[in-house]
C-alpha positions as CSV (number, residue, x, y, z in Angstrom):
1,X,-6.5,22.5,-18.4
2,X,-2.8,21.7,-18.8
3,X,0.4,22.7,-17.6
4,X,2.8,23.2,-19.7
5,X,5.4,22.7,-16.4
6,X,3.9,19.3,-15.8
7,X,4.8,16.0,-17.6
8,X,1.4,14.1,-18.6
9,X,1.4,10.2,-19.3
10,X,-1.6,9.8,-21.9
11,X,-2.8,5.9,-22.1
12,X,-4.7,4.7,-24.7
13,X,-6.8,2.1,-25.7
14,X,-7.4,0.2,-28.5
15,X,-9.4,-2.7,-28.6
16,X,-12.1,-2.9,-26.9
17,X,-15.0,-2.3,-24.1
18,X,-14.3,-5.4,-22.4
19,X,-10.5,-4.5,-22.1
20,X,-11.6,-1.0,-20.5
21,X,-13.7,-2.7,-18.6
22,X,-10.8,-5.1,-17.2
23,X,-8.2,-2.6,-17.2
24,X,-9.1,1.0,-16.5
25,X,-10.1,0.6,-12.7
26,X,-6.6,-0.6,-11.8
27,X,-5.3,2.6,-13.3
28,X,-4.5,5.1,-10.3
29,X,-6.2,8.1,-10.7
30,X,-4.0,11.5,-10.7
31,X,-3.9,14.5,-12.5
32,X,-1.4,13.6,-15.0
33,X,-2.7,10.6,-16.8
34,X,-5.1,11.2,-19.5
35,X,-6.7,8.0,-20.8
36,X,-7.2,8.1,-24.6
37,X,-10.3,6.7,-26.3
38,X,-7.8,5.5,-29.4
39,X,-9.4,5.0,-33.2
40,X,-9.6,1.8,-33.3
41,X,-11.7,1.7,-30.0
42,X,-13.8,4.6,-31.3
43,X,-14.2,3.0,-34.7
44,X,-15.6,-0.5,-32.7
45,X,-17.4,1.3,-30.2
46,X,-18.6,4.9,-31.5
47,X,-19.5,7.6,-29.0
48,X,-20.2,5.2,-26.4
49,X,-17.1,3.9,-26.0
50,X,-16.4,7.3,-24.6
51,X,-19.4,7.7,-22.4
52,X,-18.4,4.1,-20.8
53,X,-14.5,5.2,-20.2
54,X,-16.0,7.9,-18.4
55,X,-17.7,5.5,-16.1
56,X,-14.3,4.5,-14.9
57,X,-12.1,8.0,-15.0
58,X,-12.8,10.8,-13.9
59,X,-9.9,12.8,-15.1
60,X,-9.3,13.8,-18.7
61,X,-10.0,11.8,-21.6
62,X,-9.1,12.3,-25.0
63,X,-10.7,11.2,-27.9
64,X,-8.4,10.2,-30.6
65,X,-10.8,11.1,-33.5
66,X,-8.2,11.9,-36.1
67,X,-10.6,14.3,-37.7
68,X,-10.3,14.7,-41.5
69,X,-13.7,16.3,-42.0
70,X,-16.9,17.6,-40.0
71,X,-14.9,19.0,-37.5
72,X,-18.3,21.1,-35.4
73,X,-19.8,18.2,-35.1
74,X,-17.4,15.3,-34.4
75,X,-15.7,18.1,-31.7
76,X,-19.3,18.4,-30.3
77,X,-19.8,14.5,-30.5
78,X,-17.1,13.9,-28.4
79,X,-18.1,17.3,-26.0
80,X,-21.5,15.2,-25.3
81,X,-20.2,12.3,-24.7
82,X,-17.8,13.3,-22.0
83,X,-14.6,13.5,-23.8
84,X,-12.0,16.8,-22.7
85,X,-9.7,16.5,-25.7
86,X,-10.0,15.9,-29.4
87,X,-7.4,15.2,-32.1
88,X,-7.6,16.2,-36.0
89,X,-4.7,15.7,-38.5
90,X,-2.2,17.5,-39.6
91,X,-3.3,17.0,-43.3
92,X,-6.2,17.7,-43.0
93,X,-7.5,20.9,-45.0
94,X,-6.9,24.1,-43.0
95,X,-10.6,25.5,-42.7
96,X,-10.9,21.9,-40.6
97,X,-8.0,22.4,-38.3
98,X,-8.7,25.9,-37.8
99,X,-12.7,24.9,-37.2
100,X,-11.7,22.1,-34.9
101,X,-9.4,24.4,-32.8
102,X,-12.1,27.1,-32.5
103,X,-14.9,24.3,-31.4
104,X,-12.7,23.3,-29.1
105,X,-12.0,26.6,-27.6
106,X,-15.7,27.3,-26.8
107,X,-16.6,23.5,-25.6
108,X,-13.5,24.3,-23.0
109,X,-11.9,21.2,-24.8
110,X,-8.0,21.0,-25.5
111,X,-7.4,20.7,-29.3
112,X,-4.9,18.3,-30.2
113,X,-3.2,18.4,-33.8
114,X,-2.5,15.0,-35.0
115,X,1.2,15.1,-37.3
116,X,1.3,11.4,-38.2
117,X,2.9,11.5,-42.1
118,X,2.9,15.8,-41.7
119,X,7.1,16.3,-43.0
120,X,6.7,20.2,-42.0
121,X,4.3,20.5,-38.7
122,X,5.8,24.4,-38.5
123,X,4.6,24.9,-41.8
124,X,1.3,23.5,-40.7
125,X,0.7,25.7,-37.6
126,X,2.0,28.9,-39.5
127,X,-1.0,28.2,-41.9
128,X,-3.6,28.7,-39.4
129,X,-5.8,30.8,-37.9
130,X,-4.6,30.2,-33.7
131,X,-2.4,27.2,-32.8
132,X,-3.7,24.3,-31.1
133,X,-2.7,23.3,-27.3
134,X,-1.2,20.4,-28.0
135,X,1.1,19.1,-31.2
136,X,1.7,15.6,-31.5
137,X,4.5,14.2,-32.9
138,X,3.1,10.9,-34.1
139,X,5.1,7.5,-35.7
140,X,2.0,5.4,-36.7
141,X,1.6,2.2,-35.5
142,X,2.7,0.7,-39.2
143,X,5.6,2.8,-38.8
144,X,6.6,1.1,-36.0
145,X,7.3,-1.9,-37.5
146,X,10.0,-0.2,-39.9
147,X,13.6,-0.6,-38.1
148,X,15.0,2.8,-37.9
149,X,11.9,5.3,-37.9
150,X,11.5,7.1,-35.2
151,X,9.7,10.2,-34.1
152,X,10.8,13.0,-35.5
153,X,11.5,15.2,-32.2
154,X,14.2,17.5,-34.4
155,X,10.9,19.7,-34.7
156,X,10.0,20.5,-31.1
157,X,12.5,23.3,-30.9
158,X,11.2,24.6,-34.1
159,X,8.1,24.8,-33.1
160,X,8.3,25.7,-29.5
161,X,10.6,28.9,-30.9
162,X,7.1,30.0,-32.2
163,X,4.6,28.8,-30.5
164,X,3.6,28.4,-26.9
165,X,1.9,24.6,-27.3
166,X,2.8,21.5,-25.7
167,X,4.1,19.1,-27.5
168,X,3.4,15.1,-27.7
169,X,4.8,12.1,-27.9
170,X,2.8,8.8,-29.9
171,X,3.8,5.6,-31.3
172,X,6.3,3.1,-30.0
173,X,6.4,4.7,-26.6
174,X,7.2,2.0,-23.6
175,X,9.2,3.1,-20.7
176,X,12.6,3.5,-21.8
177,X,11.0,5.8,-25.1
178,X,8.9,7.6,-22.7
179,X,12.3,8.6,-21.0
180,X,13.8,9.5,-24.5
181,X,10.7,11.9,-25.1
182,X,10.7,14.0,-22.1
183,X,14.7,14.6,-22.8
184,X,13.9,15.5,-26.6
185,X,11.3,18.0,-25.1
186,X,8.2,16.3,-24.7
187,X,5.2,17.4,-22.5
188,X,2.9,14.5,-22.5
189,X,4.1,10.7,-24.2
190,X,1.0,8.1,-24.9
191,X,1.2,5.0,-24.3
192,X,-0.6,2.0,-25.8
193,X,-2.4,-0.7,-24.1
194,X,-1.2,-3.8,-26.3
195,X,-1.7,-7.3,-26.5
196,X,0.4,-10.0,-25.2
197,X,3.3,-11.2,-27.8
198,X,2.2,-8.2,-30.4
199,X,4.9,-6.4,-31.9
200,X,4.5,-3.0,-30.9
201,X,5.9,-1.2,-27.6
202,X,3.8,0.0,-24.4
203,X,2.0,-1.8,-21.5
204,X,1.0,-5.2,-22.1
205,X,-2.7,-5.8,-20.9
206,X,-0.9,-9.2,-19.4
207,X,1.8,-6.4,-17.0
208,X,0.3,-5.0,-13.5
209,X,-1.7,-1.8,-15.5
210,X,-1.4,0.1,-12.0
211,X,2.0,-0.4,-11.4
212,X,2.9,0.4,-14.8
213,X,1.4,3.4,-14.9
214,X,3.5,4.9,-11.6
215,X,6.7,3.2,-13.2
216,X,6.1,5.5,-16.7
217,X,5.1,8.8,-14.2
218,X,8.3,8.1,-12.0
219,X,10.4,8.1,-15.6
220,X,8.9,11.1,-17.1
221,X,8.7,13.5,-13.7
């Protein structure tokens, strides 16, 4: 469902269904952007919220579940309700990881492991059963707001010397970042939808969604 040869912008949203509702038909379609359902929209809007993006996109959507627990059924949830990708965390217990990859696998979904706060995601990956397609290398949104963090991209070639998985980039991304994360090795970089005047980085609901959108593909080709 993904190329690891091909450099994926991943959008997400936040908020709300009125913002999708605004925002997501200006959005050109193409085959690499994936439009995220984020937590906070899932936690607002529940299974729906993914059922209504789908009424806009046709392309992939990922559902950024951040599953701690349940895995089966909040992988089949989101299967149902039309999403192609699911996230769980990194510190989560192993049986979950390793269920959520496997559900994943026969839904024909792309299992996304979530490292926000994981120091070691090698050690993580070693641990399980099969990797997951996709690692992301996460700086959470609080995170953001500490000068100096950054995401930790000293990992990718440590993992990528053992595993064959594409790796992502989250939190803090705008344009000039998303440059940053294809050059430290990065296969797909989300960006956030934000508000006007908040404090963290990615495309202002207030900017030209569209042309935003081509500006971050032209950066990361």
């Amino acid at each position: 469902m993904l190329d690891n040869k091909t450099r994926y912008l991943q959008i997400a949203f936040n908020f709300d269904a009125n913002m999708v509702r605004w925002l997501l038909p200006r959005i050109p379609h193409s085959n690499r952007i994936m439009i995220e359902a984020g937590t906070p929209y899932l936690k607002r809007e529940g299974m729906a919220g993914i059922r209504y993006i789908r009424r806009f996109w046709s392309g992939l959507i990922v559902a950024d579940l951040k599953i701690a627990d349940g895995a089966l059924d909040e992988v089949q949830m989101a299967h149902f309700s039309g999403a192609n990708a699911v996230t769980v965390l990194g510190n989560a217990p192993r049986e979950t990881i390793n269920l959520c990859i496997e559900a994943c696998k026969n839904y024909g979904m792309i299992s996304m492991i979530d490292m926000i706060s994981v120091t070691d995601p090698l050690t993580v990956i070693r641990g399980l059963r099969k990797p997951p397609d996709v690692v992301v290398l996460h700086l959470g949104r609080d995170e953001e707001t500490t000068r100096g963090k950054l995401i930790q991209y000293r990992h990718v070639n440590r993992i990528r010397s053992k595993y064959s998985v594409l790796i992502s980039a989250a939190g803090g991304v705008g344009v000039k970042q998303a440059r940053s994360a294809i050059f430290n090795g990065a296969n797909i970089v989300v960006a956030n939808i934000i508000r006007p005047g908040g404090i963290w980085k990615g495309i202002s609901a207030e900017e030209d969604v569209g042309e935003m959108a081509k500006k971050f593909l032209n950066e990361i080709e």
